[in-house]
C-alpha atoms as one frame of an Amber mdcrd trajectory, in Angstrom:
protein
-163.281 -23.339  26.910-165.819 -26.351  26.286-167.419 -26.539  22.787-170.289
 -27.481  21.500-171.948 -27.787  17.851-175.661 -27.441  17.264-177.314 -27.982
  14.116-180.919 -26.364  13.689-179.081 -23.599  15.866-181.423 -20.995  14.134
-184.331 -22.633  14.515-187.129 -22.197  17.658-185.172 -25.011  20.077-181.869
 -25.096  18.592-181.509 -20.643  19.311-182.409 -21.535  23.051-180.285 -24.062
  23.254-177.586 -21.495  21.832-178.253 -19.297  24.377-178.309 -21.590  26.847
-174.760 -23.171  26.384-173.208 -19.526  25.865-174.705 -18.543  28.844-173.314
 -21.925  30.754-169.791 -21.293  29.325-169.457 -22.809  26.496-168.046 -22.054
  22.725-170.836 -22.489  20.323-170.909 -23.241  16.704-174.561 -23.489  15.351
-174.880 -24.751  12.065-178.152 -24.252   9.901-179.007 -24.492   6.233-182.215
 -21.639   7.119-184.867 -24.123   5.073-187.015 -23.586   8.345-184.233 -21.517
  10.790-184.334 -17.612  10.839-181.077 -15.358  11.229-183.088 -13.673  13.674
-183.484 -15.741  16.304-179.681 -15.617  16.852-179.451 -11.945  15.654-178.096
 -11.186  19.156-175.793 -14.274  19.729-173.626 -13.294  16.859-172.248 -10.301
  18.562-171.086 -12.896  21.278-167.046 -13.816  19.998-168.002 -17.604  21.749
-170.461 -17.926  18.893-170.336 -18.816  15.552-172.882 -19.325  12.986-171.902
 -21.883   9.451-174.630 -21.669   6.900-174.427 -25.415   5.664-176.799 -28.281
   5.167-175.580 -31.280   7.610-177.413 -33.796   5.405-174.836 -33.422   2.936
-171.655 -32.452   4.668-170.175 -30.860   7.467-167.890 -28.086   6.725-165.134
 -28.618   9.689-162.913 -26.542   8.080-164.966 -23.387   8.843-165.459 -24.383
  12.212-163.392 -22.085  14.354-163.731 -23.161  17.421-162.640 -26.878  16.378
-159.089 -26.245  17.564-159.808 -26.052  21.083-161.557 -29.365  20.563-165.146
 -30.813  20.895-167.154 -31.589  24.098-170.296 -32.112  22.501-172.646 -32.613
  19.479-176.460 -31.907  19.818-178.122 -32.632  16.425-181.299 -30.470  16.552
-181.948 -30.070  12.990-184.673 -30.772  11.144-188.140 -29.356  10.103-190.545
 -30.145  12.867-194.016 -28.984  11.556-197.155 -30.073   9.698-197.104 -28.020
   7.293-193.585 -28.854   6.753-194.048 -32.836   6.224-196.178 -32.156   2.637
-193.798 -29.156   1.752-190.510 -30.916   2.211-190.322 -34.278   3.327-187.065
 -35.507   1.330-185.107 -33.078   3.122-186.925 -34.171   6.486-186.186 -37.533
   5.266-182.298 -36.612   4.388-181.242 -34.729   7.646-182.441 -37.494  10.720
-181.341 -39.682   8.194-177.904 -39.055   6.214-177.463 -35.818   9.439-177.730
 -38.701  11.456-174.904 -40.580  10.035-172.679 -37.425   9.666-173.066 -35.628
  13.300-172.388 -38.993  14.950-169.388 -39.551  13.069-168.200 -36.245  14.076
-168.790 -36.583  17.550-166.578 -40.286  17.332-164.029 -38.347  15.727-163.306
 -36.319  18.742-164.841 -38.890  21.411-167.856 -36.169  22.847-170.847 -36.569
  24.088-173.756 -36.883  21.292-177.417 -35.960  22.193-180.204 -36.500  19.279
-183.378 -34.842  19.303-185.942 -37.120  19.059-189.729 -36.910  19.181-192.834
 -38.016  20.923-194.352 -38.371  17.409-192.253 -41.892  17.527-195.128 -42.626
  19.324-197.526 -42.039  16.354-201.465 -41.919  16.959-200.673 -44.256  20.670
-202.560 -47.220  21.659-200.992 -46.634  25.317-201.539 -43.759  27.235-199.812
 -41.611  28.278-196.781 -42.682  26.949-193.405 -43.963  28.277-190.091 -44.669
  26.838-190.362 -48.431  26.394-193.815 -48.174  24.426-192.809 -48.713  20.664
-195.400 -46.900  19.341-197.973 -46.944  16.306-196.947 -45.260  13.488-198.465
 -45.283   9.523-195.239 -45.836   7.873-197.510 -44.486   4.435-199.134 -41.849
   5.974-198.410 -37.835   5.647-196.920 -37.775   9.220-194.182 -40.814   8.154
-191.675 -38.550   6.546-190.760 -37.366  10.554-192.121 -39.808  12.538-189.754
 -42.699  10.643-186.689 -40.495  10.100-186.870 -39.803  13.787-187.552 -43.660
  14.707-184.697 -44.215  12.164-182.189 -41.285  13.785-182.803 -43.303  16.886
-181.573 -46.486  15.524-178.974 -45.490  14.128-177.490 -43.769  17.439-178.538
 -46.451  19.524-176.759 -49.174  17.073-173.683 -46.628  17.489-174.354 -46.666
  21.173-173.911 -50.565  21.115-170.613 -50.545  19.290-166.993 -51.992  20.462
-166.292 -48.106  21.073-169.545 -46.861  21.915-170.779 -43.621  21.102-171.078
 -41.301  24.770-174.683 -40.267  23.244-178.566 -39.643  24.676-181.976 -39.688
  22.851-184.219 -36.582  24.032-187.892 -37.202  23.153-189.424 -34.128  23.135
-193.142 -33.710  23.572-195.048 -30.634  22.384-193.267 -27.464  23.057-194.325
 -23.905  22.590-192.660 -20.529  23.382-190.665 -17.238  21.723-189.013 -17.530
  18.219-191.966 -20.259  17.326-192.686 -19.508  13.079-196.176 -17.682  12.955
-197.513 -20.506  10.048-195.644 -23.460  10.928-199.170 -25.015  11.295-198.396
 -26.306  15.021-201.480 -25.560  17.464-200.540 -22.146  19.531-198.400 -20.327
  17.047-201.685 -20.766  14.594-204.268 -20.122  17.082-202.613 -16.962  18.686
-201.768 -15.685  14.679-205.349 -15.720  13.930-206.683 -15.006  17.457-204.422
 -11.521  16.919-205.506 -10.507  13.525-209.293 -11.398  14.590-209.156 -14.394
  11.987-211.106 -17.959  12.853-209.067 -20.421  14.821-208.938 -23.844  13.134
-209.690 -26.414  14.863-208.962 -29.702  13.285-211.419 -32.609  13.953-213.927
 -32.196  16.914-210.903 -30.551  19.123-211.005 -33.013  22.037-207.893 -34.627
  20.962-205.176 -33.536  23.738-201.981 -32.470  23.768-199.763 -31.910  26.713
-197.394 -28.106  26.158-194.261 -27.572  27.415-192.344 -23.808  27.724-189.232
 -24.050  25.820-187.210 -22.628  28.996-188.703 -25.921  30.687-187.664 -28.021
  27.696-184.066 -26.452  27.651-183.442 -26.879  31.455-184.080 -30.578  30.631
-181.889 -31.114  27.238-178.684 -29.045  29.250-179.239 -31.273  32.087-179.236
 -34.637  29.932-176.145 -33.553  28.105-174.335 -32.882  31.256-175.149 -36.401
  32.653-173.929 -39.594  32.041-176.702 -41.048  31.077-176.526 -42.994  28.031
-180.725 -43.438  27.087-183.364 -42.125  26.294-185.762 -39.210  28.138-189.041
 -38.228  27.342-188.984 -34.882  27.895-192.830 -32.746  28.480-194.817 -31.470
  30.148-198.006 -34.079  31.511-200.366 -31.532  32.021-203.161 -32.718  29.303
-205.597 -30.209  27.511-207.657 -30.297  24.358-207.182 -28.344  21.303-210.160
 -26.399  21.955-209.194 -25.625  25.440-205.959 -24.462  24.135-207.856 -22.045
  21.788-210.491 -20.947  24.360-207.639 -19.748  26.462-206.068 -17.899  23.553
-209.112 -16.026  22.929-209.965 -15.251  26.635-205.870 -14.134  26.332-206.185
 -12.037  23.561-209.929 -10.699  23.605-210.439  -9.900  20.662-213.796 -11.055
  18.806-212.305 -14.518  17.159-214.644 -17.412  16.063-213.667 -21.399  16.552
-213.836 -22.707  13.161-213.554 -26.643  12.379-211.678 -28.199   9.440-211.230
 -31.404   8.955-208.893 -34.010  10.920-205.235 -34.265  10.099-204.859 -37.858
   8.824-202.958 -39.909  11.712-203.106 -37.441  13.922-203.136 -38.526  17.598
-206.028 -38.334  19.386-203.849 -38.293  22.527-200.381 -37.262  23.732-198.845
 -37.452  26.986-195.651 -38.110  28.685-194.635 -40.035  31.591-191.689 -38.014
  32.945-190.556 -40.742  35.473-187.297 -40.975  34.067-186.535 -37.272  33.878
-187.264 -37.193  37.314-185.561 -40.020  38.734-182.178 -39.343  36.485-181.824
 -35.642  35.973-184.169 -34.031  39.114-186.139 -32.811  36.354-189.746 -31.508
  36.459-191.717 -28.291  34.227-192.602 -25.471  36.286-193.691 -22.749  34.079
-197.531 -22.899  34.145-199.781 -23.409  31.282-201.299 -19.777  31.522-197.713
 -18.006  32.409-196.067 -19.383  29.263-199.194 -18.962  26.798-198.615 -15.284
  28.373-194.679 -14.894  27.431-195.684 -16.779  23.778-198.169 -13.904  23.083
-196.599 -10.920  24.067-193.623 -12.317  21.722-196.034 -12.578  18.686-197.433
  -9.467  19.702-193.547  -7.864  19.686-193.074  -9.268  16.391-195.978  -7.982
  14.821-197.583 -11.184  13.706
């Protein structure tokens, strides 16, 4: 059986991903320190005897002798961990700083000691507040290295240099860079301070959506099944670069909350707070490459997956 080892397998992406590779096969060992990751979300893949979950924190060391699995061998590393939202970059920015940096260093080396492939998550917020839009994979982006945002943007932009520059050695490293674009969907944290797990939150309890800034700054929102689809495919290639992965249909923040409202009807205001300092005003990928390498396009709408988001908040109570 083919193994793979995912860290951040607790959290929103890194559970799908779980799933995903369990359900393709695969032996899975997720491992996940829970600073941002919930049991829950992989509540139901620990009944499965291909998966195993290894409470550890990758930034510091990687416990391979818990690893069960590792004696069948290793046919893959996907290093998904790390704390991904705004409210997360003032409450804990060393350890964002530690795991895309010092994770970095440790998950490749794993993956070189049993020659696998090696995918990183990466981010479009390498991108930082663009001067090019929308935004392709050669654009090197424009990034506040002192700002509040630099803690993940630069880790990330760091991550990526350090696989490439592994990528480039006399034995290369088999690895890809994913750079994921905005993503929404089930197991999202309720106040991780990202746009539609905030908006449908308040929009359910009948609270005032925050809008930050004037809300015409756009985002483009991709279903996590769509996001998956693309990672699995990417890691299954043989492609050895790196993907923006999104979804290019562009709306505003206050679009996005309009919908939520009309979605939810309950009797919710639009309230306005002031703008996140270096936030973009616009984000959008060009999916080009994803297309041309892995037949690879998003095709759950806007309005089904805003749908499937809020009857999961809904189930949970939120």
């Amino acid at each position: 059986m083919k193994h793979v080892v995912i860290t951040g397998g607790s959290g929103f992406i890194g559970s799908h991903l779980c799933e995903r590779f369990l359900n393709e096969g695969y032996a899975v060992t997720a491992l996940d320190n829970f600073i941002t990751g919930r049991r829950q979300n992989v509540a139901d893949l620990t009944r499965n005897p291909h998966f195993q979950l290894v409470e550890c924190d990758v930034s510091e060391s990687i416990p391979i002798q818990q690893i069960r699995f590792l004696e069948d061998g290793l046919s893959g590393v996907l290093h998904f961990a790390c704390p991904a939202s705004p409210v997360d970059f003032k409450r804990i920015p060393f350890e964002i700083l530690a795991v895309d940096s010092a994770g970095t260093a440790k998950t490749v080396k794993l993956a070189k000691e049993y020659d696998c492939r090696y995918l990183l998550a990466s981010t479009s917020e390498i991108y930082g507040d663009p001067l090019v839009h929308p935004q392709d994979e050669s654009y090197f982006g424009n990034v506040n290295t002192l700002g509040p945002r630099a803690c993940y943007d630069e880790a990330k932009r760091f991550a990526e240099t350090y696989v490439s520059s592994a990528m480039r050695e006399d034995a290369p490293l088999n690895a890809a860079i994913v750079r994921i674009f905005n993503t929404y969907g089930p197991r999202m944290r309720p106040d991780d301070g990202r746009i539609i797990p905030e908006f449908m939150s308040e929009a359910l309890k009948g609270g005032v959506l925050p809008i930050c800034g004037d809300g015409t700054q756009t985002r483009s929102f991709c279903y996590v099944s769509d996001l998956i689809e693309g990672i699995f495919r990417l890691f299954e290639s043989e492609h050895r670069t790196v993907v923006n992965l999104g979804n290019p249909d562009e709306r505003s923040v206050k679009e996005i909350a309009e919908i939520i409202l009309r979605m939810t009807g309950n009797r919710s205001d639009l309230g306005h707070v002031p703008p996140r300092q270096d936030d973009p005003r616009r984000r959008c990928p060009v999916i080009a490459r994803a297309q041309t390498l892995l037949g690879w396009q998003p095709t759950v709408s806007l309005d089904e997956g805003l749908k499937a988001t809020l009857a999961y908040f809904q189930s949970e109570g939120t």
